[in-house]
N, C-alpha and C positions, 0 to 999 in steps of 0.2 A: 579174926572173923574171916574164914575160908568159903562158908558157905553163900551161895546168891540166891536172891530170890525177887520173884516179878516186882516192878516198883509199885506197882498197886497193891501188893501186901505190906506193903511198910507203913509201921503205922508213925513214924515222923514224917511221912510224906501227906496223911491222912489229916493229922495233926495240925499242920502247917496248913495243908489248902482248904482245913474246916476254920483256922484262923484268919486264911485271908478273907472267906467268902463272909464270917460273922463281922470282921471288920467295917468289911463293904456294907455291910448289911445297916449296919449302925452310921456311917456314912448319907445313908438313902435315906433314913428316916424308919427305918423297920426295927420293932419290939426284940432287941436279938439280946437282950440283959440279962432274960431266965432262962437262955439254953444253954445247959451244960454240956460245956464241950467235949469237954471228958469220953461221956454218954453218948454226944453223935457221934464223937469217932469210935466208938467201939460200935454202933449199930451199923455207923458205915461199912466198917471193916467186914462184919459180919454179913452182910449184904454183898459185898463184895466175893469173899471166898464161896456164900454160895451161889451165885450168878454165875463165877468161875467152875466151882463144881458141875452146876446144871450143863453148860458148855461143854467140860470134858466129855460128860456121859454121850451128849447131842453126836460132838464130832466122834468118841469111838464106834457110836451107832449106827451111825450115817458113813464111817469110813468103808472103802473100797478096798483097801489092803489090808491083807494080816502084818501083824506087828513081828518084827525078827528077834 
């Protein structure tokens, strides 16, 4: 594994903090039995890469300098 990439694309990262947060959830007293997890981490994910998309476009548009 040579390649890196942002932590927010990991999806054992996504995985894990959508585990702790249904934890908690179930914790508090909150209906968290019929969400698949699976499922929000994949819409998280995908949410994510495009928030991150929308961003790149923002900042090369909005950049001041040409790229070398």
């Amino acid at each position: 594994m040579t390649e890196k990439k942002p932590w927010y694309l990991s999806k054992t990262v996504w995985s894990a903090a959508i585990s702790v947060v249904a934890t908690l959830g179930g914790m508090l007293g909150l209906p968290v039995g019929a969400v698949d997890q699976v499922l929000l981490t994949d819409a998280v994910l995908q949410s994510v890469a495009a928030v991150a998309g929308v961003f790149a476009i923002f900042g090369r548009v909005t950049a001041t300098h040409a790229l070398k």
